[in-house]
N, C-alpha and C positions, 0 to 999 in steps of 0.2 A: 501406508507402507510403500516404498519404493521397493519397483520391480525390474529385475534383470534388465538390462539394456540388450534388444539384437539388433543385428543390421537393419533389419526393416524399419526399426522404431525410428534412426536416424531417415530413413528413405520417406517416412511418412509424416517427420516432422521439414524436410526439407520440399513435401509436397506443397506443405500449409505456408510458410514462409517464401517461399518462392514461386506463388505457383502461377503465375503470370510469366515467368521468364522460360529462356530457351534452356531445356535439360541438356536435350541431343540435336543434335545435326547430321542427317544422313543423305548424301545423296541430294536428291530436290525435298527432301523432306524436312521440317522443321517441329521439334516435337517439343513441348509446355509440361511444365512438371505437372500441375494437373491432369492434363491429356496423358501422360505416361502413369500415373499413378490411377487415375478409371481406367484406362487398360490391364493394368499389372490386379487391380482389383477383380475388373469383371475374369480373369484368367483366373483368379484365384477359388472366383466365385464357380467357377464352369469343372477346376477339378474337383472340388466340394462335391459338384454331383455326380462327379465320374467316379464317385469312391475313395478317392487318394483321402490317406489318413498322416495325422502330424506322423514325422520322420519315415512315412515312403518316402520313397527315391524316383526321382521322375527325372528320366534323362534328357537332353537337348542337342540334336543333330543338325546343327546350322552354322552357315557363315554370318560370321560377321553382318549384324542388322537388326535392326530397334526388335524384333521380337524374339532374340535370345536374351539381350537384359531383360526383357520385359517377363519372358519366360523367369529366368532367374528371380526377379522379384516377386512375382505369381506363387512362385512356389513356395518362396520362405513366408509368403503371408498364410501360407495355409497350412506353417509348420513342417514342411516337405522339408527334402536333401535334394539340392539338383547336381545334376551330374553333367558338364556340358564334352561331347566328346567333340575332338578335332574338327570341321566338314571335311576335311581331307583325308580321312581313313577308311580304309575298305573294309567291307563286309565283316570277314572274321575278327577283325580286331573290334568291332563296332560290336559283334555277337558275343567277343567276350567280356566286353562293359559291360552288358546288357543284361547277362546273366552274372559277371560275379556281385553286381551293385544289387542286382532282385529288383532291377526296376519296374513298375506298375504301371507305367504309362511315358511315350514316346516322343517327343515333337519334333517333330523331321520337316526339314524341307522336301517339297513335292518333287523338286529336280531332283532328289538323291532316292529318288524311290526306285529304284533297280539295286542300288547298294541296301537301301534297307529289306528288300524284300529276300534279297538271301540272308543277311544278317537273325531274319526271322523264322528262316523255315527251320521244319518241326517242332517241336516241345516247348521251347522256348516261348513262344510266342503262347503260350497258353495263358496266362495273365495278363498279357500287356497290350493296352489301349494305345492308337496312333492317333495325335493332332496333328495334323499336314499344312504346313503353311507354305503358301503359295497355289493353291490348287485341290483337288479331289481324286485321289488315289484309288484304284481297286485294285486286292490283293490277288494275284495269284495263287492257283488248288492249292499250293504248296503252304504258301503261307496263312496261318491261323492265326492273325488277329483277336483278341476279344472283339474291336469297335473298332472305325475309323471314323471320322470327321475334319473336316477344312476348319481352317483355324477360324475367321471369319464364324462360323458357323456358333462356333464350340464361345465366341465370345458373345456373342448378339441373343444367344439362349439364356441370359441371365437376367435376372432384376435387382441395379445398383443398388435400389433401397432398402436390400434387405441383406444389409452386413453383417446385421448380429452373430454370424455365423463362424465372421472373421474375428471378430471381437472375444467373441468363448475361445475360440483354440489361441488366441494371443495370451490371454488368463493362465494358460496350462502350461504355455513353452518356457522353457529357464537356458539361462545362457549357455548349460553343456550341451544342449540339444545341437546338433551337428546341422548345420548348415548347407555342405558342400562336400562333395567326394571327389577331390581333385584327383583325375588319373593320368601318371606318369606318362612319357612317351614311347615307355616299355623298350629302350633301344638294348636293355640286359636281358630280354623275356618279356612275357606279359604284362600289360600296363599294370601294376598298384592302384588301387585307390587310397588317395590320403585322406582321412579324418578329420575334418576341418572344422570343429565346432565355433558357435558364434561367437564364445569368449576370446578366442584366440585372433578370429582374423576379425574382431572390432582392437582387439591390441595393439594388432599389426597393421591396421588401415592408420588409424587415429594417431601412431607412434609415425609412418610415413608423410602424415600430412604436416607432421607437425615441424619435421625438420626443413619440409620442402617448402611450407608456410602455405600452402594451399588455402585459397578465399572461392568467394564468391566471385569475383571478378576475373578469374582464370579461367581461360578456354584452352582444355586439354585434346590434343588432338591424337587419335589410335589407331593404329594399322596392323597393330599384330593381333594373333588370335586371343577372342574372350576366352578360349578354354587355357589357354596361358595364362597363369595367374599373373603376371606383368600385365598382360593384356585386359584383364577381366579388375584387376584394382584398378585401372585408371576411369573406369566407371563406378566404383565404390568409391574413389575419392571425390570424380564430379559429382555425384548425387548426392554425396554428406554433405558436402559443402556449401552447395548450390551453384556450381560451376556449372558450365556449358563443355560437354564433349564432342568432338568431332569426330563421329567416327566414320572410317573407311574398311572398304571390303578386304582388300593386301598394301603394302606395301612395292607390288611389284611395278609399277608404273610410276616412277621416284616423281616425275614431273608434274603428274596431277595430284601429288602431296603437294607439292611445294605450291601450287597453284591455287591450293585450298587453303594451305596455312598461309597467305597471303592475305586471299581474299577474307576470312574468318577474325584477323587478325589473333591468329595461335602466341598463348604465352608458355605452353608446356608444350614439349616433346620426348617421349620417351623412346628411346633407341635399344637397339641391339647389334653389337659387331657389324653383323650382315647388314644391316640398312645405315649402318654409320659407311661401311663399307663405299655402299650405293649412292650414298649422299656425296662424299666426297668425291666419284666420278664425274660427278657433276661438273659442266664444261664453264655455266655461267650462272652464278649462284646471283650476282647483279640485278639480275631482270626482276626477282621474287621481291617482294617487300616484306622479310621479315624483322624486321626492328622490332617487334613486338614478343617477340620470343625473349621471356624472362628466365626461364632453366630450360637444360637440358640432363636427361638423368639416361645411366647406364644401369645396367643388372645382365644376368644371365648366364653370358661369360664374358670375363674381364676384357674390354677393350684397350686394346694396345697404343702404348706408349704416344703414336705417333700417330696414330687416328687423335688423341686427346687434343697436342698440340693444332692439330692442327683445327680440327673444329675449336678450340680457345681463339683460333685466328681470323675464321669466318664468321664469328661470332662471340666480339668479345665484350656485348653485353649483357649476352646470358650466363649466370650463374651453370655451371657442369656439376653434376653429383654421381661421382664414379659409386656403386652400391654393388653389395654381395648380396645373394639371398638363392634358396632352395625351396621347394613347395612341401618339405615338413618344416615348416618355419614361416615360411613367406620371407620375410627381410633380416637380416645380419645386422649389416655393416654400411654405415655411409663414410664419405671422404669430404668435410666441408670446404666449398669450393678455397676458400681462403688458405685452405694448404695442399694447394694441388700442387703449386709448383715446388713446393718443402718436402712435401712427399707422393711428387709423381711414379705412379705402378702402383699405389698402395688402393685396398678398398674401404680405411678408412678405420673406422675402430665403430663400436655399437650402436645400436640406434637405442634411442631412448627405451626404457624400461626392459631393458635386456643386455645381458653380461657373455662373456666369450673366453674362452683359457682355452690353452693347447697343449696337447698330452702325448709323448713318445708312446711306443711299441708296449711299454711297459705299463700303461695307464698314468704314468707321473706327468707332472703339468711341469713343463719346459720352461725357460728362461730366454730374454731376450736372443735373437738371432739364429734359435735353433728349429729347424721345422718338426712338423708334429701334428698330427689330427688336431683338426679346429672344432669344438663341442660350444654350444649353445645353449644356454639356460635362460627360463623368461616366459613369461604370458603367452608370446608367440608362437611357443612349440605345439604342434597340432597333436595329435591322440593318437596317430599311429595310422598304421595301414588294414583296411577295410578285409577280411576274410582270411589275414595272415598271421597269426599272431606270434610265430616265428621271428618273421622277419621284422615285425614291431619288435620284439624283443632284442633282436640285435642292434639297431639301432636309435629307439627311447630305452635309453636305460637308468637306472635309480640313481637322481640325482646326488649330491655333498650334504642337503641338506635336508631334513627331514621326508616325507613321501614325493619330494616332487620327480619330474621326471625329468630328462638332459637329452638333448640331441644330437647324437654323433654322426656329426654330416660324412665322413669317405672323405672328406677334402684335404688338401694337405697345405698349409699355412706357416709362414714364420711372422715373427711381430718383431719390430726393431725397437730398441733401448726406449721411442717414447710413446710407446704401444701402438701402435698401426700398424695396421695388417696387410700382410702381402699372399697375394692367393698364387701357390706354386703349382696345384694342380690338382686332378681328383687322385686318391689315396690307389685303384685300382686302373690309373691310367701312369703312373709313375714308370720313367724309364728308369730303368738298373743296368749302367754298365761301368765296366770298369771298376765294380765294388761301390760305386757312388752312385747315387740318388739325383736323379736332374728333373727337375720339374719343365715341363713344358713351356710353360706360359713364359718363363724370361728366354728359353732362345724362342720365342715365335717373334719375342717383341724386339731379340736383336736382328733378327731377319727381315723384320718389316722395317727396320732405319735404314735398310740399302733400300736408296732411290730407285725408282721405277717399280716397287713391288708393292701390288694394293691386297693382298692379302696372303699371310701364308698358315700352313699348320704342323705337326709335329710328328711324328710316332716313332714308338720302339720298336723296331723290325729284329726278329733272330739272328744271331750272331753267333755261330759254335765257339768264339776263342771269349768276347767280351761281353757275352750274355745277351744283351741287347747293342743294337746301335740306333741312331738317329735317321731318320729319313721325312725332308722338307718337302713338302707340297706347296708350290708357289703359283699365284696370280699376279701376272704383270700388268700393271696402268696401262690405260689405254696410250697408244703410241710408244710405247717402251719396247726395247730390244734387248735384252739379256739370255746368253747364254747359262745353261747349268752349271758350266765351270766357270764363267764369274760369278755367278753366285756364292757359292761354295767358299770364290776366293776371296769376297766381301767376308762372308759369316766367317772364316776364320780371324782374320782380321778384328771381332765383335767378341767371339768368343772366345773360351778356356777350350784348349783341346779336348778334354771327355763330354766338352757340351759341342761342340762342332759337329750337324750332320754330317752323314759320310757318304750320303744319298741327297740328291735335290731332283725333283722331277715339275716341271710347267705344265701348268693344267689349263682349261680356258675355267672351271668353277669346281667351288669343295662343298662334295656329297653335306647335306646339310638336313638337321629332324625337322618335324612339321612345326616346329616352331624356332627356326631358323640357327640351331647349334650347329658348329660345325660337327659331323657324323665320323669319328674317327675311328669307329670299329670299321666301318664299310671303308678307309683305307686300307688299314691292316689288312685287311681281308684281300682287298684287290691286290697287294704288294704279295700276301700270300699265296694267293689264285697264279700270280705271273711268274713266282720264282717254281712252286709245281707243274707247271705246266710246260709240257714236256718241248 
């Protein structure tokens, strides 16, 4: 009898078949699918005896580095939910993971043991086991641990040969069993947990690879965070596959990416506005030997117009895949490179094994040209949010067709006469003025065609006569001189009047979330902070 497919199964069949070659690349470190998967086992093997039981939740408090996938794979073999929060969040937000998830057990880096130990004190901590990687932690009175241990420790404690352990709880898991508790960046309130059962993100892995043609032979290079689901699939696609990923700690050091993806010779790249951004500042892209780079892919939020052209220019042998996607879903929408330039700003229309329509105010599914909430149906939609079941309900709601469920992302989309999608903006970020509806995203992208501006962004600022009006945050190229009122005098020039900011202010950088969105409440906010102020 054929048994449910999970992620692991693919991780543990790409142990066997590959397992002489390079998984990951970190650093001076070189690691062998084998050597990653006896790690990922004796981890699995060491919470066996810490107690963790199929579907505890065991969180992961690390940067970027072989032992949070490792971590991540550890856990699904023992049937666990891992939960990887940010390393860049403090204390309270880290203490409200920690409890809304019910997690059982901890594994923090040793350097963040000051963050974790307030994260910890009181109550809280009364169930919860720490593994310390990197070092040996003691807790302060305050803090109540059940256990602590060095990761080293907590691995070296096992005996490989005795897996049967792993083998019983793989018998019992079925593919609803939740895998993952992706948690938001909480930029509305308290982060959400999303529900990510295995059926869904093998949907969404395997529907990604398929478009992008991922092999064996592709070395994917990562710099965003694994708790970013962007980030943390481009290790579920190397490891299906049998690919080689490169992973690094940020992004912020554009130079020693490009210095890696030279030397590695990288055929994938995945971007986000802010490091397409960074890339382009780049004064001599020459010196790098990326020839090798065969796609580049976008997600997150839609990169502009004129970032695309112009990476088509520095690189016009990699295939581009402009992509939509949210983390109750994971992926949307791809743009096949072959009609980028037929429908440049679009994200493309469905990824395989999943469907898309868009529905005004009144629930009715709209026709060509009209915007309207974009809703998603399909294997990929995940199970909803972990302890809320409100706010699941607001948005998985009762699909068209028998019980299934439908996902109403907030975003707001128009699709043109040959169905491609154009992303106008989130549903609760829409400016209203003048009686009309302007979506951000196309004046950002006519803002960013006036030369010398390497970044701009958008908002709705108060307005007693026109409800809202427009107000542009701009970054200028390095070496560039522009006033605010040429600016202003380009963007009319680009745009309709009711889409003309009325405001433009030069910043030197745009407030941005721990996984590199532009942050546009923290404008709002500042533009409202300055206009009160007395």
């Amino acid at each position: 009898m054929n048994r449910p497919v999970l992620l692991n199964d693919f991780f543990d069949r790409s142990s066997v078949r590959h397992a002489n070659d390079t998984a990951l690349v970190f650093e001076d470190q070189r690691w062998t699918y084998s050597q990653f998967h006896e790690a990922a086992n004796r981890l699995a093997l060491a919470l066996d005896q810490l107690g963790i039981q199929r579907q505890d939740r065991v969180a992961i408090f690390l940067d970027n580095c072989p032992e949070l996938a490792i971590s991540a794979y550890g856990v699904m073999k023992i049937g666990g939910i891992f939960v990887i929060a940010n390393g860049s969040i403090k204390s309270a937000k880290l203490r409200h993971i920690l409890k809304d998830s019910g997690a059982r057990l901890l594994i923090a880096s040793a350097e963040k043991s000051a963050t974790v130990n307030e994260a910890l004190e009181g109550s809280i901590a009364a169930n919860i086991q720490v593994i310390w990687v990197g070092g040996t932690v003691d807790f302060p009175p305050q803090a109540h641990a059940q256990s602590t241990m060095p990761w080293d420790k907590a691995l070296a404690g096992v005996d490989l040969n005795d897996t049967t352990v792993l083998e019983a709880i793989r018998e019992k898991c079925i593919d609803a069993d939740l895998a993952a508790l992706v948690y938001t960046s909480g930029s509305t309130g308290e982060p959400k947990g999303i529900m990510c059962p295995h059926s869904s993100m093998v949907s969404a892995v395997t529907s990604i690879m398929q478009y992008l043609e991922i092999t064996q032979n592709d070395r994917i290079i990562n710099f965003l965070p694994l708790s970013f689901d962007y980030g943390f699939y481009q290790f579920l696609m190397s490891y299906i596959s049998g690919a080689t990923l490169i992973l690094e700690r940020s992004f912020v050091y554009f130079h020693t990416i490009l210095e890696r993806m030279s030397q590695e010779k990288v055929t994938g790249l995945p971007l986000v506005p802010t490091a397409a951004a960074m890339l382009l500042k780049m004064n001599d892209l020459t010196k790098y030997d990326l020839t090798s780079l065969r796609y580049i892919t976008n997600t997150g939020q839609a990169l502009p117009v004129e970032y695309i052209r112009k990476i088509m220019s520095l690189f016009p042998q990699a295939k581009i895949f402009c992509m939509y996607g949210l983390s109750e879903c994971k992926r949307v929408s791809y743009l096949p490179p072959d009609e980028l330039e037929t429908h440049m700003g679009s994200v493309g229309k469905a990824i395989p094994n999943c469907e898309t329509y868009i529905i005004d105010d009144d629930g009715k599914e709209v026709g060509p040209e009209t915007p309207g909430e974009l809703i998603v149906r399909g294997a990929n939609v995940m199970r909803g949010y972990w302890n809320d079941p409100e706010r699941t309900a607001r948005v998985f709601r009762p699909g068209r067709y028998g019980n299934e469920v439908e996902l109403h992302t907030g975003d707001l989309f128009r699709k043109d006469k040959d169905g491609f999608l154009y992303f106008m903006g989130r549903k609760d970020d829409l400016i209203k003025s003048r009686g009309e509806r302007i979506g951000s995203e196309e004046v950002e992208n006519a803002i960013l065609s006036i030369p010398g501006i390497a970044e701009a962004a958008v908002v709705g600022v108060p307005d007693e006569i026109m409800g809202q009006v427009i107000k542009a945050y701009v970054v200028l190229a390095q070496s560039w001189q522009l006033s605010e009122r040429e600016i202003l005098q380009q963007a009319s020039k680009r745009l309709e009047p009711v889409m003309t900011p009325r405001f433009v202010e030069i910043v030197h950088s745009l407030p941005r979330s721990a996984h590199g969105k532009v942050d546009k409440k923290t404008l709002l906010q500042t533009y409202i902070d300055s206009v009160n102020t007395p």
